[in-house]
C-alpha positions as CSV (number, residue, x, y, z in Angstrom):
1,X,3.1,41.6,20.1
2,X,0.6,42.5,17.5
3,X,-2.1,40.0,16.8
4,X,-0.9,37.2,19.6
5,X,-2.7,36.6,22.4
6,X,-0.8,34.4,25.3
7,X,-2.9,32.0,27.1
8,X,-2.2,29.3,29.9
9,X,-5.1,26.6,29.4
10,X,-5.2,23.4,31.4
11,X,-4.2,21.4,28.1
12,X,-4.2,20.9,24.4
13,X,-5.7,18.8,22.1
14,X,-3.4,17.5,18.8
15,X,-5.7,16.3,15.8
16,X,-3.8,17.6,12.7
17,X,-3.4,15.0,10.9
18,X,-2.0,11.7,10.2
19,X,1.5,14.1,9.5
20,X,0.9,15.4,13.2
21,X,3.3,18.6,14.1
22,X,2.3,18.6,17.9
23,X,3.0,14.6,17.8
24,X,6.3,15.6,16.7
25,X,7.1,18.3,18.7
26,X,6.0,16.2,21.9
27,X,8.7,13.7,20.8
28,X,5.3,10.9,20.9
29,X,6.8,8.1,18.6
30,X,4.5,6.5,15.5
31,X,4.3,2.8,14.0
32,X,3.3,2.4,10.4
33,X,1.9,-0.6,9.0
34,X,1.7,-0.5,5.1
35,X,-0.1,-2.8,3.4
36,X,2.1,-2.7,0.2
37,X,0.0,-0.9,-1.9
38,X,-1.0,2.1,-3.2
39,X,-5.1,3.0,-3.8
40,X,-7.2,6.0,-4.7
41,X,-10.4,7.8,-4.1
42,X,-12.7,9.6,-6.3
43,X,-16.2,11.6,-5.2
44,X,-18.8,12.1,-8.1
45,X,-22.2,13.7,-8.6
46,X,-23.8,11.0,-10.4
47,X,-27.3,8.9,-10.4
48,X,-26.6,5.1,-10.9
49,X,-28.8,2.1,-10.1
50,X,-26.7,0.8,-7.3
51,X,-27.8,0.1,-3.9
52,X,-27.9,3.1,-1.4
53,X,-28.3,1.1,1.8
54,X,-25.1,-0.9,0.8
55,X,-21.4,-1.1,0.8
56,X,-21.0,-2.1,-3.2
57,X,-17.3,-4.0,-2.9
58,X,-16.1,-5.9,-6.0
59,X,-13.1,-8.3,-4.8
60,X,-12.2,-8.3,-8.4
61,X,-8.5,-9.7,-8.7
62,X,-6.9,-7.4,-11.4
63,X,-8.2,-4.3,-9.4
64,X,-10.7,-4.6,-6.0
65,X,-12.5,-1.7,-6.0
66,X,-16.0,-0.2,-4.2
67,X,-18.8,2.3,-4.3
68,X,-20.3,3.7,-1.5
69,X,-23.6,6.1,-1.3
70,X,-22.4,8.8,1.1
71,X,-25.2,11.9,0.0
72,X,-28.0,12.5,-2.1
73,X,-26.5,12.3,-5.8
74,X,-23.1,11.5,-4.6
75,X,-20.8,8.4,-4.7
76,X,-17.2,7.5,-4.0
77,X,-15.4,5.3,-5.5
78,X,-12.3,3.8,-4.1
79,X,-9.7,1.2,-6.1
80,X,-6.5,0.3,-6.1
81,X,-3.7,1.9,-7.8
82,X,-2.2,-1.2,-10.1
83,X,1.9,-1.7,-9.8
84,X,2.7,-0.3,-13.5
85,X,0.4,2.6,-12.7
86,X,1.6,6.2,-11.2
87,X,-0.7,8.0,-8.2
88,X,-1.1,11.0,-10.9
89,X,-2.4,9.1,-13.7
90,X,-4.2,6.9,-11.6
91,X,-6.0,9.7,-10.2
92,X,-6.6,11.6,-13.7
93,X,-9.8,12.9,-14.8
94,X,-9.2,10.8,-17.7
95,X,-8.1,7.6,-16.0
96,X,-11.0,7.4,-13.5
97,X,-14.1,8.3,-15.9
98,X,-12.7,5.6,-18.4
99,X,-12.4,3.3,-15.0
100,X,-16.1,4.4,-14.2
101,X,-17.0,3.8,-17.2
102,X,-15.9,0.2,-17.1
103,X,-17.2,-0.6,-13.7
104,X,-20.6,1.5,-14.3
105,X,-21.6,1.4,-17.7
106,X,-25.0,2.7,-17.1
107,X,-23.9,5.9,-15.2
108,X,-25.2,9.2,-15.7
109,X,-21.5,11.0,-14.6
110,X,-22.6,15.0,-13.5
111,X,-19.2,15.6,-12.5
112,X,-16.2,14.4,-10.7
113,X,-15.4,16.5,-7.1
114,X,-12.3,15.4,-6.6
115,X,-9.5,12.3,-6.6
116,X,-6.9,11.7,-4.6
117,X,-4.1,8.4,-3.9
118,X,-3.1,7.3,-0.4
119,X,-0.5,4.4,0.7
120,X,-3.0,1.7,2.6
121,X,-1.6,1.4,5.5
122,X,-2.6,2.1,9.1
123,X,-0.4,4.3,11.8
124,X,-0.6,3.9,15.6
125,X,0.9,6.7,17.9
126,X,3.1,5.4,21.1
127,X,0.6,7.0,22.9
128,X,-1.8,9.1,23.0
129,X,-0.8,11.8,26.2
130,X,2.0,13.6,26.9
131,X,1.5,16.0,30.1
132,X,-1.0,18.2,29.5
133,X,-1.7,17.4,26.0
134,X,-3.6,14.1,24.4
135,X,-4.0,13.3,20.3
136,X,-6.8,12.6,18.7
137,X,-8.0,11.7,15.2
138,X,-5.2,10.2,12.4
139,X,-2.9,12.0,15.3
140,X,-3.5,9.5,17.2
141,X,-4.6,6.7,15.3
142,X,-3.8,6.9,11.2
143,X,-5.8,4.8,8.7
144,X,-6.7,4.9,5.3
145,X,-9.9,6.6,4.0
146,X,-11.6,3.3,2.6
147,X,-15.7,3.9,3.2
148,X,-15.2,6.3,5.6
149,X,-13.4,4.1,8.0
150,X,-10.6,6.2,8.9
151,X,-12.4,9.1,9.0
152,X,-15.4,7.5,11.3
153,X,-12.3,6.6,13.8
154,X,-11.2,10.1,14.3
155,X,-14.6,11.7,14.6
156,X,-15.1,8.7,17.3
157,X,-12.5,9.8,19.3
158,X,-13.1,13.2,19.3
159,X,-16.3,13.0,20.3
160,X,-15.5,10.4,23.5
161,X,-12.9,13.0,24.0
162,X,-15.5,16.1,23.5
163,X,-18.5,15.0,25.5
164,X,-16.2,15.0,28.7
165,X,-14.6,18.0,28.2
166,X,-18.5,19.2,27.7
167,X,-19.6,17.6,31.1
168,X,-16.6,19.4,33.0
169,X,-17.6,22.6,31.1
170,X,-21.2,22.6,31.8
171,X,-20.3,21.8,35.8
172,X,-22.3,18.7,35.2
173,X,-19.0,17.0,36.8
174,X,-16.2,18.1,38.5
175,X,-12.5,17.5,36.2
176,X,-10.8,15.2,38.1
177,X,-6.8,16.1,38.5
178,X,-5.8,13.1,37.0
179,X,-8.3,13.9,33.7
180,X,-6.4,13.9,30.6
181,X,-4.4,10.2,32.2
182,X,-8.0,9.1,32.5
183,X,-9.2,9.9,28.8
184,X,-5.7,8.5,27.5
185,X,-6.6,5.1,29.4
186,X,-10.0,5.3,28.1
187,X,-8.4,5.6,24.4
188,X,-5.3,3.0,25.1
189,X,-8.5,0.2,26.1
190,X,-10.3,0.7,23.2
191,X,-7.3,0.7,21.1
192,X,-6.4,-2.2,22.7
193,X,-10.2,-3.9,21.8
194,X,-10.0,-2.7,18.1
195,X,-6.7,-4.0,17.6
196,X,-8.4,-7.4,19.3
197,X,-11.2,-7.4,16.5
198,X,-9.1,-6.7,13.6
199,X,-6.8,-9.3,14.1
């Protein structure tokens, strides 16, 4: 065929996505744990006098929200998307510079980058390995985008995943047969010691 190339490569790696296709089509079961509610994020270029070194959280009752310093001159703001309100309007141009406006008065807004709602919640794959292939990122292990969190727990495991693959490139070490049962062990303990903290 025209523009296919067939390959036989000692296994695959599944990280796309919380909505994982490969996770599906390896018949790897998912748990969801929502938290009931609804929240949003919003990226800006804007120069404020909040605290770059911090995490600025405000558990304000009618609507907990947070900024957080993540580049020179940018911010995100993440808050939670009230009962009476939709995702879309909640994550209008107009709703969230009137809500920055409210929360940061003194603000000088460039421009927003971009919004967007997600259902708080955290998803777990059965596993993480199924014969030659292992998940990774919100494949494996779903969770919101609050500060970074989720993201920072897929980039995690692709890199435990990525400096051993690495190694066995390199020659540094030889792959053992049983390599990809070894990794998903490696993943299921500290899964198992995250789970531990959380609780």
């Amino acid at each position: 065929m025209i523009g296919f190339t067939s390959w036989n490569p000692h296994g695959g790696v599944g990280c796309d996505g919380a909505k994982s296709l490969i996770r599906e089509k390896l018949n790897i079961g998912k748990t969801w744990r929502d938290y009931g509610m609804d929240s949003a994020v919003a990226d800006f270029e804007l120069e404020c006098g909040l605290s770059q070194d911090i995490s600025n959280i405000v558990l304000d009752p009618l609507r907990p929200y947070g900024f957080f310093y993540f580049a020179p001159g940018r911010w995100r703001l993440i808050y939670r998307i009230n009962k009476e309100e939709s995702r879309s309007e909640a994550t209008s141009p107009e709703f969230i510079h009137r809500l920055l406006k409210e929360k940061l008065p003194d603000a000088e807004v460039k421009r927003l980058l971009w919004a967007s709602a997600f259902r708080l919640g955290q998803g777990q794959s059965d596993h993480y390995r199924k014969g030659r292939w292992l998940l990774a990122g919100d494949a494996a292990h779903a969770m919101g985008p609050s500060a970074g969190a989720g993201m920072m727990v897929g980039v995690l495991g692709a890199w435990r995943l990525a400096w051993r693959l690495a190694r066995w490139l390199c020659r540094i070490i030889p792959i053992p047969i049983n390599f990809l049962k070894i990794i998903s062990e490696n993943k299921e303990r500290e899964r198992m010691k995250s789970k531990t903290t959380m609780r």
